[in-house]
C-alpha positions in Angstrom: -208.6 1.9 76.0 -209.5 -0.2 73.0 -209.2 -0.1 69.4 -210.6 -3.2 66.8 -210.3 -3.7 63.5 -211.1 -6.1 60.8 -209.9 -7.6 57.8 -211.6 -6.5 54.3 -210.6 -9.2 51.6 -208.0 -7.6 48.8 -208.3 -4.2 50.8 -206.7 -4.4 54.0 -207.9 -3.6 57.5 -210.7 -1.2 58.6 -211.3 -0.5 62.4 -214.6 -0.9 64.0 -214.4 0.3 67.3 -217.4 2.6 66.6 -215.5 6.1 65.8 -214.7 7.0 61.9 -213.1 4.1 59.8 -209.7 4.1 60.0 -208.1 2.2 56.6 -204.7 0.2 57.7 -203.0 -0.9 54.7 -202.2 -4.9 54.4 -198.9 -5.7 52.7 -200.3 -8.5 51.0 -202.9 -6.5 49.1 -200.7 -3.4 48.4 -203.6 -0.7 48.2 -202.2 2.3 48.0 -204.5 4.7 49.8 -204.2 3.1 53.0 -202.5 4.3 56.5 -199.2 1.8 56.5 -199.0 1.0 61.0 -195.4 3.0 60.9 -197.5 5.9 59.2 -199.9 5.4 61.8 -197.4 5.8 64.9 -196.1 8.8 63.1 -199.6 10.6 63.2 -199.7 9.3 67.0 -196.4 10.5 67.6 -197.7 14.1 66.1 -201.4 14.7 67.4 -200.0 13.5 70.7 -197.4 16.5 71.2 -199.1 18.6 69.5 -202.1 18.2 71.8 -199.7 19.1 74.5 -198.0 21.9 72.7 -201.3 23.3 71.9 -202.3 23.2 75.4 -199.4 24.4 77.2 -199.5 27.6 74.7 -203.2 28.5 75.5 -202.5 28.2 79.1 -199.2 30.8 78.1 -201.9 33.1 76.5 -200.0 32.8 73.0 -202.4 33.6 69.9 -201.6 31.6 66.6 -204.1 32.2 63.7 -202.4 28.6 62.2 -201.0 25.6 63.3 -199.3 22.6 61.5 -196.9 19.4 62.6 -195.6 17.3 59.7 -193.8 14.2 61.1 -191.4 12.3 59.0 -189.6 9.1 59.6 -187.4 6.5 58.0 -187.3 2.8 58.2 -184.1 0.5 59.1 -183.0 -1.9 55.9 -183.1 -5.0 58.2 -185.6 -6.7 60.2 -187.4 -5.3 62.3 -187.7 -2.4 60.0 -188.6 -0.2 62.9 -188.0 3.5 62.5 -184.5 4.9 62.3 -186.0 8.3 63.5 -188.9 10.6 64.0 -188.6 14.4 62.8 -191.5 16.4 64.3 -191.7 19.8 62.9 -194.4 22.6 65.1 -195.4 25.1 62.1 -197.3 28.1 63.2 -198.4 31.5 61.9 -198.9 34.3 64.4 -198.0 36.3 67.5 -196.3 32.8 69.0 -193.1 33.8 71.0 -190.4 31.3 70.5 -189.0 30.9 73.9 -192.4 30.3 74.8 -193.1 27.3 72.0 -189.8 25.9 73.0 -190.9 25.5 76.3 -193.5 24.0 75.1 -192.1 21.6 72.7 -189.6 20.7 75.8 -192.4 19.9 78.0 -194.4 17.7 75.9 -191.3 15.5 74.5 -189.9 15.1 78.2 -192.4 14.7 80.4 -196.4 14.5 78.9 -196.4 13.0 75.3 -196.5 9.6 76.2 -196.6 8.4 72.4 -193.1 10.1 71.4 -191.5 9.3 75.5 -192.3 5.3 74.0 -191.0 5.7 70.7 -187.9 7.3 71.8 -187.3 4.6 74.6 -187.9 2.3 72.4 -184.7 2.7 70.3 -186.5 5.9 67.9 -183.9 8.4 67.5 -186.3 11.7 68.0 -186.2 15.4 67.0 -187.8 18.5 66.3 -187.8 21.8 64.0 -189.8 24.7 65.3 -190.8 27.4 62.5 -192.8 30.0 63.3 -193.8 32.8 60.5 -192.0 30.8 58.3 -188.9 31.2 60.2 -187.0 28.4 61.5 -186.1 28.8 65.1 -185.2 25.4 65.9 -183.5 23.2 63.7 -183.3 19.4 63.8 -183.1 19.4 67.8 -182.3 15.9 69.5 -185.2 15.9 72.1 -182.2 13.7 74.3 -180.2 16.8 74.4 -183.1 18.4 75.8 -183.0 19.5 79.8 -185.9 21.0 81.7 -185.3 23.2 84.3 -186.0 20.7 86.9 -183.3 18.3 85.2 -181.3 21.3 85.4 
């Protein structure tokens, strides 16, 4: 695995590694309409569970007609600012049971997501909302409260 990048004068950073641009923002040159790195572990943190999540549901047969994750996060005051936490919430429309998305969810954040398993060992308070029909199941779940039934 490999990722490059370089640096655009009074824009930031673009990567180069041969896949679409990805536009990092540079702190000195303050554009707006670039990826911050924090924002860009968020959207790792997301599209890594919910790549799991996704595929442990097919594999359960469960039909969604949508699917969203919206990851939110807040930086400490002091240095490092690293992030104080990371809210995942798994938004989906359809016939999605919710014992079966929890399950899910459980399985991705403690064993196979290895993006949010860093972040969280790495001192990133993590949890999750799970709202499905617009209804929330799960509210604000610490994932280190979570047990899987081999932990059990």
């Amino acid at each position: 695995m490999k990722v490059s990048f370089h640096y655009v004068p009074g824009e930031g950073f673009d990567s180069d590694d041969g896949k679409d641009t990805v536009r990092i923002y540079f702190s000195q040159d303050k554009k707006e309409m670039r990826h911050a790195p924090t924002e860009l572990l968020l959207l790792a943190v997301g599209s890594c569970t919910s790549d799991d999540v996704l595929s442990i549901l097919r594999k359960m047969r469960q039909e969604f007609s949508s699917y969203r994750c919206e990851v939110s996060g807040e930086k400490r005051e002091e240095h490092p600012r690293m992030l104080k936490y990371a809210h995942i919430r798994y938004i989906f429309e359809g016939s999605v049971d919710p014992e079966k998305a929890r399950k899910a969810i459980h399985l991705s954040l403690r064993k196979y997501c290895s993006v949010s398993i860093t972040v969280e060992r790495g001192g990133v308070k993590v949890i999750y909302s799970l709202i499905i029909n617009g209804e929330t199941v799960d509210d604000s779940v610490d994932v280190e409260e979570i047990k899987l039934e081999e932990e059990a």
